[in-house]
Phi, psi and omega in degrees: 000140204270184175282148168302147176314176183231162183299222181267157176280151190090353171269026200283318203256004175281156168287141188269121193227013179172111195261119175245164193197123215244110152188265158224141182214119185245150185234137182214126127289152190221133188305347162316311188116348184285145157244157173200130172242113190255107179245130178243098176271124165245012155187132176214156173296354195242004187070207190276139179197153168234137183233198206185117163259089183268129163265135161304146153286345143310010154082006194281130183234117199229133192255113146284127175201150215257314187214158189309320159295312122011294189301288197281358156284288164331310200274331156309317182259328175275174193240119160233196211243333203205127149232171188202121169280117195224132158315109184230105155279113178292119157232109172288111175239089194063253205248345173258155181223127186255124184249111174247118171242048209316148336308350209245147186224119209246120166217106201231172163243153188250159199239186176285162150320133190270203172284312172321277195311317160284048097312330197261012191242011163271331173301148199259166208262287199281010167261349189271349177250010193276130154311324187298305228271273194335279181318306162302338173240023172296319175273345149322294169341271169343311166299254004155299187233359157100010241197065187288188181269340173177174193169139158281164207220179187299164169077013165071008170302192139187151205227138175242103181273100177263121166283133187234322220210187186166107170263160181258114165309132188235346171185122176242182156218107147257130205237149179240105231006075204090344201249160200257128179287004216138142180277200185266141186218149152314157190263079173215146335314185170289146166303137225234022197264004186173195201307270206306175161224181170252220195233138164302339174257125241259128189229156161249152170223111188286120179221166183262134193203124194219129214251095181278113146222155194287125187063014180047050140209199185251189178304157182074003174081029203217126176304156193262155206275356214243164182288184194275018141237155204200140158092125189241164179165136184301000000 
């Protein structure tokens, strides 16, 4: 995994003061109990990744993330029990989606857009990432999909989700070496790993995602090399 990018030019001696991460994050329950939360970045500050957050129903919260740096970002704003560094791969065909995260093997489809999803594709892209917008729908949000829009997270952070688009999971399978969790269920309870959550109903959701930290650094304490905005996305 490569190192993160650097910013704009001439912002080397500016403080990192807002991380962006443009791509997908699906929430699935399995009648079993397990959640999985899937963030699919295809621009990060870290270049393209993908990880995969799982809760247990014994309540055990475990991070698959593809590399250490990875890791140790991700594990910096969320709280799990366990990580583990892994391969994790995505493969997207139209509407299906293949996820490989040893142990776990994630395979779900997405249906057409509802009323939730043309709502969020009516808002124009940079008023739908704007904090001012994020803050006014947040408790709407909550209400409505089970879901704020931001909240702080470890480490003096604070993470803001602009939501553009949102398909409904229409049939999923997840297996844990081999053995099958379950059909698809709701993400109940809500998932434990921080401020947020995902929607009770099992969703993909296209989002902007943007990681304010305090004094620009990272986990361990070791600056991050990039300008005070990081990370590109349509």
């Amino acid at each position: 995994m490569p190192r993160p990018r650097s910013g704009r030019a001439g912002s080397a001696r500016s403080p990192v003061r807002t991380l962006r991460f443009d791509g997908w994050i699906a929430g699935i329950g399995t009648a079993s109990g397990t959640r999985a939360v899937l963030g699919h970045w295809p621009a990060s500050p870290f270049g393209p990744f993908s990880d995969l957050m799982v809760e247990e129903a014994d309540g055990h919260r475990l991070l698959l993330a593809p590399s250490r740096e990875t890791a140790d970002f991700v594990s910096g704003i969320y709280v799990f029990d366990e990580v583990r560094v892994v391969p994790v791969r995505v493969r997207i065909t139209g509407r299906h989606w293949a996820v490989s995260a040893p142990p776990l093997d994630l395979r779900f489809s997405t249906g057409p857009r509802a009323l939730p999803g043309l709502a969020l594709r009516a808002v124009p892209g940079r008023l739908a990432t704007s904090p001012g917008w994020l803050a006014l729908w947040d408790r709407p949000a909550r209400l409505l999909l089970g879901a704020g829009t931001h909240g702080s997270v470890r480490s003096g952070r604070h993470q803001w989700y602009g939501a553009r688009d949102l398909h409904p999971v229409i049939s999923a399978t997840v297996t844990r070496e081999g053995r099958g969790l379950g059909p698809l269920a709701p993400v109940d309870p809500p998932v434990r790993f921080g401020s947020g959550s995902t929607p009770r109903r099992p969703c993909l959701v296209r989002v902007t995602t943007h990681v304010a930290l305090a004094g620009g650094r990272t986990t361990g304490g070791r600056p991050l090399p990039f300008g005070r905005s990081t990370g590109r996305g349509g």
